[in-house]
Backbone as CSV, one residue per row, in Angstrom:
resi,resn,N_x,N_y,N_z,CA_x,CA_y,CA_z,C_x,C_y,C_z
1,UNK,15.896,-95.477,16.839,14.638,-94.801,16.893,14.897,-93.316,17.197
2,UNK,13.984,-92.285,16.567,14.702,-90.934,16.427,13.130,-90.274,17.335
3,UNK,13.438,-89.399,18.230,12.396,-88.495,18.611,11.903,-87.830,17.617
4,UNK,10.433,-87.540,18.053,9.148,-86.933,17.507,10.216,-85.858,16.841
5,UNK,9.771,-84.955,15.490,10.652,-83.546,15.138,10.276,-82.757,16.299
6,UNK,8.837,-82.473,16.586,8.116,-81.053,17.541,9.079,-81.735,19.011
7,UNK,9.616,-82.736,19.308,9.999,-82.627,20.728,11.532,-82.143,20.434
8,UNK,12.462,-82.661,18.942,13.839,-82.334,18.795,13.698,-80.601,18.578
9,UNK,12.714,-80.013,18.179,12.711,-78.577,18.046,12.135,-77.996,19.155
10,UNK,11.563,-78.259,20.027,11.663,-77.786,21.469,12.994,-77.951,22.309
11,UNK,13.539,-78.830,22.262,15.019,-79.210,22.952,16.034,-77.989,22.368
12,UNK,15.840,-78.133,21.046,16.578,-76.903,20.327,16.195,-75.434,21.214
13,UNK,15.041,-75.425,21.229,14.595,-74.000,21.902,15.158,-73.587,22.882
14,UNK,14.975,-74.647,24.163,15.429,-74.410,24.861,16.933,-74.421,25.680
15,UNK,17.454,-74.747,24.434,19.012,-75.003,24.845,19.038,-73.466,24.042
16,UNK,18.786,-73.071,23.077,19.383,-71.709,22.941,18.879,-70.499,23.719
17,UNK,17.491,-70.524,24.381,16.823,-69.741,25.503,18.386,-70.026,26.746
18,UNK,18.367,-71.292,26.779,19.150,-71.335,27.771,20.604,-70.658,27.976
19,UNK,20.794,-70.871,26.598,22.403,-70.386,26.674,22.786,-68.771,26.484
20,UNK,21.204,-67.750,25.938,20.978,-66.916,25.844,21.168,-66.139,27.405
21,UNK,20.606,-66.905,28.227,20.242,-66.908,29.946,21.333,-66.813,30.421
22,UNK,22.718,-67.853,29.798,23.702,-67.845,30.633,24.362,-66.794,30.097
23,UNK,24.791,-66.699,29.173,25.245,-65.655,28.253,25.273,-63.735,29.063
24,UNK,24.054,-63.857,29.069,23.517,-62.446,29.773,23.586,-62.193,31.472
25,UNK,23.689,-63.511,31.691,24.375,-63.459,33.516,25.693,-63.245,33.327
26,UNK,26.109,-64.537,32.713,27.667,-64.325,32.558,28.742,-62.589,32.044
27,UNK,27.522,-61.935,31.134,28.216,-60.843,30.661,28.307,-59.914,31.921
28,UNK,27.323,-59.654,32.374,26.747,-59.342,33.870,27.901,-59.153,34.810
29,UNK,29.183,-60.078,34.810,30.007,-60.450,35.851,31.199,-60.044,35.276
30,UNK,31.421,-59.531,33.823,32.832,-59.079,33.217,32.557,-58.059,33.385
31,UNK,31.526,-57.007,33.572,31.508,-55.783,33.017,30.717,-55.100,34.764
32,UNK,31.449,-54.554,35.597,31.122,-54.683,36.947,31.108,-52.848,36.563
33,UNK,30.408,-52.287,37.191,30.138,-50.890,37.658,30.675,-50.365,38.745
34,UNK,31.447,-49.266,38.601,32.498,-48.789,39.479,31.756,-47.717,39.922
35,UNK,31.568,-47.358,41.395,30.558,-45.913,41.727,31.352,-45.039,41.676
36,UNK,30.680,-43.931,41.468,31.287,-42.496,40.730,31.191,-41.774,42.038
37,UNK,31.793,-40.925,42.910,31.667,-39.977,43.834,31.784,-38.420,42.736
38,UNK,30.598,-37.698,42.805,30.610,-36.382,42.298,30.483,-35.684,43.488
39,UNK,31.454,-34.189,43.346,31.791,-33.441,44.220,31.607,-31.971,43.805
40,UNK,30.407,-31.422,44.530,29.540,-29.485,43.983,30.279,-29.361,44.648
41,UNK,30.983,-28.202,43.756,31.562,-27.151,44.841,31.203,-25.453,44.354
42,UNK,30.147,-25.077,45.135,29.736,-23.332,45.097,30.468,-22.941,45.322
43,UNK,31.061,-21.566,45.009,31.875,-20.628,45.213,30.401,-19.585,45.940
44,UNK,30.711,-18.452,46.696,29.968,-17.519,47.314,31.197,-16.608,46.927
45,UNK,30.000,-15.067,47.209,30.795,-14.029,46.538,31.604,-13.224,47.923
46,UNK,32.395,-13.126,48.562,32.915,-11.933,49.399,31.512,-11.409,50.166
47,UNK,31.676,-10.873,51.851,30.733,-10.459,52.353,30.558,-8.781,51.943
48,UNK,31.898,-8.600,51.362,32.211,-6.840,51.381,31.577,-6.469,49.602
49,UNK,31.065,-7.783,49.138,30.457,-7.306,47.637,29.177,-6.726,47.890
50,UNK,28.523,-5.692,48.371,27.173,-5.418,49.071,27.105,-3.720,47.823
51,UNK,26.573,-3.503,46.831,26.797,-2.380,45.920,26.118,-1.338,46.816
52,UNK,26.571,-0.163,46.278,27.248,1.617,47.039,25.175,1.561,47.323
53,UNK,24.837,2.337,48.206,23.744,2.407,48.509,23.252,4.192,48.012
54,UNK,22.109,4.158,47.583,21.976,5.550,47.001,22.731,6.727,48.316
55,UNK,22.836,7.721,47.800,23.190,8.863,49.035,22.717,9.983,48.428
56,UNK,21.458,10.533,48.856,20.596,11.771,48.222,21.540,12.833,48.632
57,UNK,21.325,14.328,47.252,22.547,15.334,47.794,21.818,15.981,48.529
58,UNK,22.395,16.702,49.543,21.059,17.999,50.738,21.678,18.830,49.429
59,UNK,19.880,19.513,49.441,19.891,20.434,48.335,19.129,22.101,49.638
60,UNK,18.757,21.650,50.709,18.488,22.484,51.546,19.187,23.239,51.594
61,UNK,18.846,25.414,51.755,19.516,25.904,51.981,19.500,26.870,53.420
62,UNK,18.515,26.574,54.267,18.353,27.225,55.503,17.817,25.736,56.331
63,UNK,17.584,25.136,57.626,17.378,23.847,58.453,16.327,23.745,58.532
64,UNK,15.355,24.759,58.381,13.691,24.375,57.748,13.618,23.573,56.570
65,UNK,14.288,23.948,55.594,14.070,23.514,54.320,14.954,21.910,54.366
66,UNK,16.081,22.121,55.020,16.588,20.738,54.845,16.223,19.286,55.736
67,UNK,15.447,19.937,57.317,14.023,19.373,57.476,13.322,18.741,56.823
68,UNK,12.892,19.782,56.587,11.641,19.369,55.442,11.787,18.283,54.132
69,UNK,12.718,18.745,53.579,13.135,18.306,52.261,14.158,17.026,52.152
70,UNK,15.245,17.358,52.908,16.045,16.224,53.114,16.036,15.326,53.781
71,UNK,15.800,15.313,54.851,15.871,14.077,55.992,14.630,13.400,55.417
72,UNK,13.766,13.693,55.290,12.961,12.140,54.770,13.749,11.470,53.130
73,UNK,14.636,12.192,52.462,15.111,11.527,51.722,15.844,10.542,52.085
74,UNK,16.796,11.412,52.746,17.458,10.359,53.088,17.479,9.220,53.926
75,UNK,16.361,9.931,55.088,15.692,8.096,56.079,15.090,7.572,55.215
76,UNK,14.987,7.596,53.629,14.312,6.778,52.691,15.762,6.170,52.306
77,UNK,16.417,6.482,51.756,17.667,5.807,51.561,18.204,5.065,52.547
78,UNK,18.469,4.969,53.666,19.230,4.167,54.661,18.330,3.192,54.906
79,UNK,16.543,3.603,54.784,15.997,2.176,55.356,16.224,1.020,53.840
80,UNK,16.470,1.716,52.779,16.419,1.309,51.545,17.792,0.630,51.386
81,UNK,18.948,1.176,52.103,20.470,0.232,52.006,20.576,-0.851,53.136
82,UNK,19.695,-0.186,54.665,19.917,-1.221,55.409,18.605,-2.454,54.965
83,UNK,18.242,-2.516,54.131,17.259,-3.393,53.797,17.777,-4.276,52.817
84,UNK,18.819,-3.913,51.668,19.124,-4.382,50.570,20.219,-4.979,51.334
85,UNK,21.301,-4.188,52.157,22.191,-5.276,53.286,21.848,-6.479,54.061
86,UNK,20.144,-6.134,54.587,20.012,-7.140,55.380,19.369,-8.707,54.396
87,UNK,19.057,-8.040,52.982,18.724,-9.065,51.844,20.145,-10.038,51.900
88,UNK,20.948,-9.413,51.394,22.096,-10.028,51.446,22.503,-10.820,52.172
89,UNK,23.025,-10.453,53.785,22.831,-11.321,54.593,22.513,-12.462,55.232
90,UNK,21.027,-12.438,54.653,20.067,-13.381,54.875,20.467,-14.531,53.523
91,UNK,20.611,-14.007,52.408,20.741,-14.931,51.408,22.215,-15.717,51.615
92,UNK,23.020,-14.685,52.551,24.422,-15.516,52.259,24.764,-16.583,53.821
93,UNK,23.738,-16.289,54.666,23.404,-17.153,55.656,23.098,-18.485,54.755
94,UNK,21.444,-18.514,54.029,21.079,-19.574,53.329,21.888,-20.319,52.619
95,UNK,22.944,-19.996,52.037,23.834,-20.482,51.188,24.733,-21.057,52.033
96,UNK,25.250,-20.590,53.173,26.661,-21.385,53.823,25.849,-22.470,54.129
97,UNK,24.413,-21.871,54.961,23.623,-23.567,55.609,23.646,-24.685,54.778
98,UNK,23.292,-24.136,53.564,23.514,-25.472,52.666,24.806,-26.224,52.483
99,UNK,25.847,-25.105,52.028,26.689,-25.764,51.832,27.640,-26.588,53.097
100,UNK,26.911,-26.407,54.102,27.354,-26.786,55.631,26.999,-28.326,55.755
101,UNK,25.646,-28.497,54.594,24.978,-29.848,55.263,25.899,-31.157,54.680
């Protein structure tokens, strides 16, 4: 006596679902994933790379005139280099912190 066809073609089904199942665990266990350690490494530039800061010429030719004329140039320039120094600074602080953590 032979089973129904619809129950021998379900049996079929599920033996190839099944072996599909094992198949895909089993591959699962040959092919194992090895962890990767990646390693940043920043370079930073020298503290002494800080570029030449303007230097206005005294064009004054008596200490009224170079009063007048020069010294606010140039306390415009020094607050203007010690400002672009202290940029620097600050950015190359931020950068070691990081690369510290």
């Amino acid at each position: 006596m032979k089973p129904p066809p619809h129950c021998t073609k379900r049996w079929q089904q599920r033996r190839v679902i099944s072996g599909l199942g094992l198949m895909m665990l089993l591959s699962g266990c040959s092919n194992p994933i090895n962890p990767v350690q990646v390693e940043v490494i920043t370079l930073l530039p020298e503290l002494g790379l800080i570029t030449q800061c303007n230097k206005p010429k005294l064009t004054g030719t008596t200490p009224a005139q170079t009063a007048a004329d020069d010294v606010p140039r140039l306390k415009l320039a020094l607050s203007q280099c010690a400002a672009q120094a202290q940029d620097y600074l600050t950015w190359y602080a931020e950068q070691a912190a990081l690369l510290a953590k």
